[in-house]
N, C-alpha and C positions, 0 to 999 in steps of 0.2 A: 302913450308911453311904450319904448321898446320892451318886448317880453324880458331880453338880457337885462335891463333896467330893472326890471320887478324882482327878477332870480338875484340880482347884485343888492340890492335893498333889502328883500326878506333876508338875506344869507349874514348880511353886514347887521341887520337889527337881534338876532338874536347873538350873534358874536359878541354885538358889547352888551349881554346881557350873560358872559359867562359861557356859550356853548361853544365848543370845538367845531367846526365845518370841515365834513368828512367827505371824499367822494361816493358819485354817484356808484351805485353798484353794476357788472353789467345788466342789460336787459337782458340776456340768455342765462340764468345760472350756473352755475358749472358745480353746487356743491348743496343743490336743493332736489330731491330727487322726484318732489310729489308735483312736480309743473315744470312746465317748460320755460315758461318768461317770469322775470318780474315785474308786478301789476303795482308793487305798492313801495312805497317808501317805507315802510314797515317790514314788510316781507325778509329783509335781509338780517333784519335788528331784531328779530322775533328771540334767539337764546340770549340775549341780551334783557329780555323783559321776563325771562323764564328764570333770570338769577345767574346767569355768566355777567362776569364783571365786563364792560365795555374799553378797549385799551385805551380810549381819550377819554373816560373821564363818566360823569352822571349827567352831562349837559350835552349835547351833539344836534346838529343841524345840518342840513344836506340839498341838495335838490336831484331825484332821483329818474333817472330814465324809466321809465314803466310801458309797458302793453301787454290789453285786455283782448284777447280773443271773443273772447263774447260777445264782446260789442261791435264785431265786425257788421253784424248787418244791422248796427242800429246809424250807421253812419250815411251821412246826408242830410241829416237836420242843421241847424244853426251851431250843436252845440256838441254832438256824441262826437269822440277820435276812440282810435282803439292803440294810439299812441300818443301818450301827453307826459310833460314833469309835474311830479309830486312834490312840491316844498315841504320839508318836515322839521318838524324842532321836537325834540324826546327828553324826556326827562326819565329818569332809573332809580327811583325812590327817592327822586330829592325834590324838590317843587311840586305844585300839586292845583287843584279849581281857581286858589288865590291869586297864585300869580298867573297861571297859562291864561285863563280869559281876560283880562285885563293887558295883555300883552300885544294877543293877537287882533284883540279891538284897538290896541290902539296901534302898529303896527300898518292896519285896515285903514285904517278913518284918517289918522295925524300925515297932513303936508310936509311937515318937518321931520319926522323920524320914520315914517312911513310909506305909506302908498296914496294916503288921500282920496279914498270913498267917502262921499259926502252920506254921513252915517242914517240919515234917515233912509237912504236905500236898502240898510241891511235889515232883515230879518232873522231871527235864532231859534233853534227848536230844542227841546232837551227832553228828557225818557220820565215819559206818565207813571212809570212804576210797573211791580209785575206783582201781585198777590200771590200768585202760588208758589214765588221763588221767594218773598218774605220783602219785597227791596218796593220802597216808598216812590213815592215822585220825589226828584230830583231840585226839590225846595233851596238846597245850597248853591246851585248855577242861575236858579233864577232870579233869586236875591243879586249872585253878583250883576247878574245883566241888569236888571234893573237902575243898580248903581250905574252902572256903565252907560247907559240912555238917559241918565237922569245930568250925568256930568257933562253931556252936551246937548241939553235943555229939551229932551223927546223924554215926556213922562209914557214910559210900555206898558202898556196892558197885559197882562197873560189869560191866554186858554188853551183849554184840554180839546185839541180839534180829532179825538174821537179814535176810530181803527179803519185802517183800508177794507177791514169786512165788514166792517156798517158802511163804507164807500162814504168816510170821510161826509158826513151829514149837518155841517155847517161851515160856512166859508170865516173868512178875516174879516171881525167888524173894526169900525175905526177906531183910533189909538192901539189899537194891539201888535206886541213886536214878537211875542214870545210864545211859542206854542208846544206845547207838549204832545208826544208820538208813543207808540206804545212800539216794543222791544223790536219787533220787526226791522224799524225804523231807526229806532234813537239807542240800541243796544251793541255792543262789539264783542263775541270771540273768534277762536276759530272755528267755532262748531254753530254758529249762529246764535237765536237767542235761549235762554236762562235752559229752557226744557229740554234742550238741544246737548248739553252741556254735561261731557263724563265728570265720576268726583274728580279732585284734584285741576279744575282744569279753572285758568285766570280769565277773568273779562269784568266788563264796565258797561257803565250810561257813557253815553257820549253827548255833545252838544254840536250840534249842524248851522252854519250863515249859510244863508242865502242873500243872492243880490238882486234885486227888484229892476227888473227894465220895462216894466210898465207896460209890455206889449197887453193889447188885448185880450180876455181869456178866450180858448174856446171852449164851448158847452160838450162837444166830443169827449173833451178827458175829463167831464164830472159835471154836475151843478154849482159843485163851488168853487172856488181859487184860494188856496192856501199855500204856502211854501212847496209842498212836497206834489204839488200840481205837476204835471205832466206837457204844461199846456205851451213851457219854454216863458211864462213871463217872470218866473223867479229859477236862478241860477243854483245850483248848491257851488260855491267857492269852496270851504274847507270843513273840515270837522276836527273837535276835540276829542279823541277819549280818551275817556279816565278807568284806568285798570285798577280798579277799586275791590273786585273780590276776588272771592275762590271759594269753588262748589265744594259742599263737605260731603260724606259718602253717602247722610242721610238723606240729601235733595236740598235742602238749605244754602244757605253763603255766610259767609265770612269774610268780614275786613281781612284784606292784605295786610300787614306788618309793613312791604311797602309798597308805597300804591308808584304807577308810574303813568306820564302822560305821554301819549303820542297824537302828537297833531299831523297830519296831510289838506294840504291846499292844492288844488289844482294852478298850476302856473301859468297857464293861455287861459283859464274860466276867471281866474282874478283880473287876468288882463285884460278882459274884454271890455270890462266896463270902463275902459277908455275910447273902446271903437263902437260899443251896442251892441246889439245881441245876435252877434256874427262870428265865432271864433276863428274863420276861416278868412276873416280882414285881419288879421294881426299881421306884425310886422315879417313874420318868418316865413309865412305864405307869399309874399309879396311876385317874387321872383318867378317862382313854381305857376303862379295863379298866373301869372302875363304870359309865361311859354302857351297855359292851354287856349288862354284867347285869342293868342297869336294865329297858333296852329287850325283852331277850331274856325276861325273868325264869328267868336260870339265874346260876347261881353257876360263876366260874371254877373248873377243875379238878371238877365235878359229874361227868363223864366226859371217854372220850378224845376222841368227835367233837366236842362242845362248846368243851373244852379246845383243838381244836386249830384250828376257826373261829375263836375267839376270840385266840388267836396268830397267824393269818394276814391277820386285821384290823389289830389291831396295828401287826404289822410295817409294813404294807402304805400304811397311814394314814399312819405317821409317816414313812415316805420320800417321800410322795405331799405331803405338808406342805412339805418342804426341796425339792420341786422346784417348785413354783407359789410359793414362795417367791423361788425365782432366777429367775423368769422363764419355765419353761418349762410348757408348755399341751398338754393331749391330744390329740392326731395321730393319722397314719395309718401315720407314718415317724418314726426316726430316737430322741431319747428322746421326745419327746412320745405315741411308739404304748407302749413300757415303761411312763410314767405312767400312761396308758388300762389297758393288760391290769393294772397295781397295783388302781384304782379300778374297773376289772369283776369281777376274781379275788375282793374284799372285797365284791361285792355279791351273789356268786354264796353267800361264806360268810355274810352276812346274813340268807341263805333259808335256809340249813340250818340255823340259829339262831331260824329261825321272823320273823324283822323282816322286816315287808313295807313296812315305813315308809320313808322316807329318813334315815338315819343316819348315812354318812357326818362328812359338815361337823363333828357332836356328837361324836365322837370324833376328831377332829384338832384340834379345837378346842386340847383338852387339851395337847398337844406346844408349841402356839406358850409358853402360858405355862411347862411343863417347862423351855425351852431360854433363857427370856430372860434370863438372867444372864449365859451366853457365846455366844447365836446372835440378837439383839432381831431381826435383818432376819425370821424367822417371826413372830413375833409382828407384827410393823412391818405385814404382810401379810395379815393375820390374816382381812381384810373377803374378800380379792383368792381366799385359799384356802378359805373357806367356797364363795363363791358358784360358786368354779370346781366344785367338787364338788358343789353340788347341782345342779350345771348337767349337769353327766355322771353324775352316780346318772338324776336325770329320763328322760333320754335314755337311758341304757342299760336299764331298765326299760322302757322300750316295745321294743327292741333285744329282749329277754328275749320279750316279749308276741308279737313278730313274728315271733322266731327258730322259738319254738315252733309256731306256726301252720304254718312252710315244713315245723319238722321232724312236724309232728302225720301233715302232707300222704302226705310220704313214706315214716314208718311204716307207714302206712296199709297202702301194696301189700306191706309184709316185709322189703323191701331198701334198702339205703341205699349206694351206691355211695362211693367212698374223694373223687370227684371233687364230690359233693353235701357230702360231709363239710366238705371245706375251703372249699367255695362258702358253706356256710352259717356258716363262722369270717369269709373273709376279706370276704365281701355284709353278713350282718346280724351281724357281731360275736359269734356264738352261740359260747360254748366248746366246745371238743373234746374235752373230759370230760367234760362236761355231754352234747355230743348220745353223747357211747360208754356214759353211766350211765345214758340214757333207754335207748337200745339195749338194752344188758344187762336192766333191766326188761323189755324186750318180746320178750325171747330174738332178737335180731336181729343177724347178723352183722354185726362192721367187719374191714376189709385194715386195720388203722391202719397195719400195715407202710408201705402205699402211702399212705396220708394221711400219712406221716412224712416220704416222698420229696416228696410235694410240699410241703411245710410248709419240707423246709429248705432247697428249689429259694427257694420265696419269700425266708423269711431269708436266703440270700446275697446277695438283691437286694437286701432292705433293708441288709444290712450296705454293701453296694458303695457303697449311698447315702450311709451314714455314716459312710464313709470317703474323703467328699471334705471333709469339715469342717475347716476353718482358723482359724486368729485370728482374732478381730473379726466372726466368722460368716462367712468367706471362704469360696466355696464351691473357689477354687482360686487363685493368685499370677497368672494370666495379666493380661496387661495390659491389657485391657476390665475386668475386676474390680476392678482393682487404683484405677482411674477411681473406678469407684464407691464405691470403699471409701471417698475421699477428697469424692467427692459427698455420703457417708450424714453426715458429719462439719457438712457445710457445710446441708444438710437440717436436721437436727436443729436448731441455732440460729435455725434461716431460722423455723421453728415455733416455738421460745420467745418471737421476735418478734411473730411474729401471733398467736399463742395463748396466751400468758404464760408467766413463768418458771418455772411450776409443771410442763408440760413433761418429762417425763421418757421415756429410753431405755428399752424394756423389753423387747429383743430383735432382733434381727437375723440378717437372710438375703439372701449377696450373691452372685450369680452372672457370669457373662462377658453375662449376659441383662439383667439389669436389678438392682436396688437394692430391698431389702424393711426396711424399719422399723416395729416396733411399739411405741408411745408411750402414756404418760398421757395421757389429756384425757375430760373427763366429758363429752363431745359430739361430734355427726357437724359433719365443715367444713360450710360454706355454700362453693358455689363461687366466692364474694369472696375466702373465706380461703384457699382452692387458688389462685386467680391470684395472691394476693402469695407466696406463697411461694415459687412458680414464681417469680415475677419478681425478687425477693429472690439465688434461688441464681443464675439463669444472670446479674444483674448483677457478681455474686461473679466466678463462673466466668470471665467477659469479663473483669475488671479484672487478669488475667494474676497471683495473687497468690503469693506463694513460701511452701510448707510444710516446715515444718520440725521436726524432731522434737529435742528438749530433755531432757535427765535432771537430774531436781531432785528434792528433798527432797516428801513426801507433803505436809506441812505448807503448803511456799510454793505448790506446782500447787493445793492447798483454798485456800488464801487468794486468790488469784489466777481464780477461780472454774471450775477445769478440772471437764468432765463426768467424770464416773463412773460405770461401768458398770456398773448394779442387781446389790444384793447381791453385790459382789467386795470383799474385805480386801483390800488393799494393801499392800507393804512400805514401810521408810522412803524408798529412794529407788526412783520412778517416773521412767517414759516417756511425757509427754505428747509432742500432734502441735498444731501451731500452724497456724491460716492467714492469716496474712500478718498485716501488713504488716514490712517489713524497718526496720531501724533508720535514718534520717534520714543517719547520717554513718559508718556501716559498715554489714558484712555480716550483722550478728548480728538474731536476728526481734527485734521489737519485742513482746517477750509481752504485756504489759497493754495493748497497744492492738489485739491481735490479732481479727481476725471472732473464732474457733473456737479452743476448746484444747479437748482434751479426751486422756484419760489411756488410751495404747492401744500395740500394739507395734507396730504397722503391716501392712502395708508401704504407703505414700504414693503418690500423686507429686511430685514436686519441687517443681512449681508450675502453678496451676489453668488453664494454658495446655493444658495437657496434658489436662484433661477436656474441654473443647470443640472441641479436635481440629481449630481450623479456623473449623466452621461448627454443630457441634451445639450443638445447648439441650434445657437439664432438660424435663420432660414426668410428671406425677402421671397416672397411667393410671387408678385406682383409689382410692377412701380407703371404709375398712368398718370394723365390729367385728370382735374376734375376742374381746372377753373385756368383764365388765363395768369400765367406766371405760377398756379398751385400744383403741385406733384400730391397724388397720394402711395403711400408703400402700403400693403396689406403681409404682415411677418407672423412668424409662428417658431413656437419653443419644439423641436421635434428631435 
């Protein structure tokens, strides 16, 4: 079955069960400050389970673009991506164990309304309890499951198979479907499990399928095989949880008043169990997979190192697709450096593939059309992701040619100090497994130890950094930003003017320092078109105007011509920001005759008096490339 087939099935079985189908969110957030991507289908809907009302209702389903950095170097097996969709169905105090497992089993298992897993493949896991948090085994999921196995004639067994610190000390005896995991495992908040947990703060047991592919165990990841194996022959497909308490100030819990469920299923790990225990055979790979065979002349699965260059392209490709897709460009920081090491780590497997060509672009190609049924914005993109990637293959290949020359140098004398190691990652971009695998050829010690201290001295810098990110590219709420923010709004229009309507946002970065926008336009300004612009906003800015922010239906802010922030879904009802002018005989803004609208959460200023402070005027400091067809301005309030 087509993966689009599974995402149109799941999406369609909870719709006639009552839930609204919401778009996917982006995968870069733009209004979450503590991460850079979204990993989960959940992640977006989090004040939602906190007690904000949800605008569609208590029922919502979705399928969500996600990627996991972490699991960047777990990829190469059968079954790790560090870019997959998340199917989710949420429930917000309304439905609850009754109906959600019965749902998604059948959902799972039923030809007719469903997917059709022949149900003795699945396995389910649910939470042994916690004693020092007060909270039982999870006796009411097991009973349902039970029922559930029982209705298509597999009477399950249950057992309590133990903690990963006793290393899991008895495997799956026969008839047993149902196993019980202690909090690590079978628990969900944001703080991990129950111990973990400030007062006031919500989480659950959850309950885990697993899909059985029967592959052999190996003895490597344990003596025994049980669901949460390691070994690749049982899948995790989806989980339940159930947001059933809240920590009280004593260390105890408490039922929720209302409990809510969130389900995520992986949508290529459900799907597999039409191709086997290959994620990398599914229909959406198909394309992608033939360019590298082509190019390579090897055939997928020919061996392991082939096989698993050719899965770490892949992956790599199709995440690096949905990010230059939304706007974001290879950096030094923040996600734009994650895109980069995506699109060096795929060029590094290129070489051990034998391509010395540029191949990239010819294998992402592939995904834009894969995804055009439920994602057109890649494809829409399609020019924008090519050329960005053979703009950084080009460049990172001489990066490759130079790295090697510093590292040839320093071979030379035998040694290679831990402080050269990382000078030669974070100077010429050279890998750190790359220069430790020439090393090892040349019998030459590393401290990685010490190349690791400094590695993750660095990444906490970089995280520190991206962890000032805010809505709208806020680099923080302070009130010089907050100017700007309202400047970047009033910018934007000020250049559809002089440059046509064709104009578009494709980025932003706004600090207490100054205002950064990157736009469409197929050309560098002439400084004619910087002086109107300039002259354009600070006449705005002078005319004292009042903004104001408005919630309306998605439909009237498109009709009405509000911007829209590249490649963002919207729900039905939006938060547009107006600037000016106010209604002739009230208070209310006069929207259609407004300068600026455009579709954003904020935060404003009240009114453009407030960006001029007085006596300041706009100022373009800079206008460059930074992509083909993208212009950036770098401006300041001075």
């Amino acid at each position: 079955m087509k993966v689009s087939e599974v995402r149109k099935r799941f999406l369609a079985f909870y719709e006639a069960r009552g839930h609204v189908i919401i778009p996917s969110a982006p995968i870069v957030p733009g209004n979450d400050p503590t991460t850079l991507f979204t990993s989960s289908g959940m992640q977006p809907l989090l004040p939602y389970f906190l007690g904000k009302d949800h605008p569609e209702g208590k029922r919502v389903v979705n399928s969500q673009l996600s990627f996991r950095a972490g699991d960047i170097e777990e990829v190469g097996d059968n079954r790790h991506t560090t870019f997959f969709e998340m199917l989710g169905n949420w429930s917000f105090g309304d439905y609850f164990k009754q109906e959600q497992l019965p749902w998604i089993f059948e959902f799972l298992t039923s030809p007719d309304t469903g997917f059709g897993i022949d149900p003795s493949k699945l396995y389910v896991t649910v939470f042994s309890g916690d004693k020092e948090a007060g909270i039982e085994l999870d006796t009411e999921a097991i009973d349902i499951w039970k029922r559930l196995y029982k209705e298509q004639g597999i009477d399950a067994g249950f057992a309590d198979i133990g903690s990963e610190e006793h290393g899991y000390e008895r495997g799956i005896k026969e008839g047993e479907r149902i196993f019980a995991y202690e909090a690590k495992k079978n628990w969900w908040s944001r703080s991990g499990v129950p111990a973990n947990m400030p007062a006031g703060e919500p989480g659950g047991p959850d309950s885990e399928l697993f899909y059985d592919f029967g592959t052999p165990h190996d003895p490597k990841w344990g003596a025994h095989c049980h669901p949460n194996c390691d070994c690749g022959r049982f899948v995790e497909i989806g989980n339940s949880v159930f947001m059933q308490f809240m920590k009280k100030d004593d260390g105890s819990f408490e039922e929720l008043p209302k409990k809510n469920i969130d389900f995520g299923g992986g949508l290529e790990r459900i799907a597999m169990a039409t191709v086997g225990p290959d994620i990398f055979l599914l229909d959406i790979f198909d394309t992608a997979r033939s360019v590298l065979e082509e190019r390579s002349g090897k055939a997928y699965g020919t061996d392991a190192a082939t096989t698993r260059s050719m899965r770490i392209i892949l992956d790599h490709m199709r995440a690096a697709s949905c990010m230059l897709a939304e706007g974001v460009l290879p950096a030094n920081t923040e996600a734009g450096y994650v895109l980069r090491r995506l699109v060096r780590r795929s060029i590094r497997e290129a070489d051990r593939l034998g391509i010395r060509d540029a191949v990239l672009a010819d294998v992402a190609k592939g995904y834009g059309e894969a995804y055009a049924d439920h994602y057109p914005h890649i494809l829409a993109n399609a020019d924008r992701i090519r050329d960005e990637l053979a703009k950084e293959e080009a460049q990172f290949r001489k990066t490759l040619t130079n790295g090697m020359r510093e590292l040839e140098k320093l071979a030379g004398r035998g040694s290679i100090s831990p402080e050269e190691v990382f000078t030669l990652f974070t100077t010429y971009g050279f890998p750190i497994e790359l220069t430790e695998e020439i090393a090892n050829e040349r019998e030459i010690e590393l401290d990685l130890t010490e190349v690791m201290k400094l590695m993750e001295k660095h990444q906490e810098t970089s995280r520190a950094g991206g962890a000032q990110r805010f809505a709208g590219g806020l680099a923080d709420h302070a009130e010089q930003t907050v100017r700007y923010h309202t400047t970047h709004h009033i910018l934007l229009k000020a250049l559809q003017m002089v440059l046509g309507d064709e104009v578009k946002q494709r980025g932003s970065n706004i600090t207490s320092e100054r205002l950064r926008i990157d736009f469409s336009s197929p050309g560098k300004m002439t400084d004619e078109q910087k002086a109107e612009v300039e002259k354009i906003v600070n006449e705005l800015i002078y005319k004292d105007m009042p903004v104001t922010r408005t919630v309306m239906l998605r439909e009237e802010a498109e009709k009405l011509g509000a911007q829209m922030e590249f490649g963002v879904k919207y729900p039905d009802m939006v938060s547009v920001y107006s600037v000016g002018p106010a209604h002739a005989t009230t208070d209310a803004p006069d929207i259609p005759n407004a300068f600026s609208l455009e579709f954003c959460g904020g935060p404003h200023v009240s009114n453009t008096s407030e960006i001029h402070d007085g006596d300041k005027r706009f100022k373009i400091q800079k206008e460059e490339a930074v992509a083909s067809g993208i212009r950036r301005i770098k401006a300041v309030l001075a």
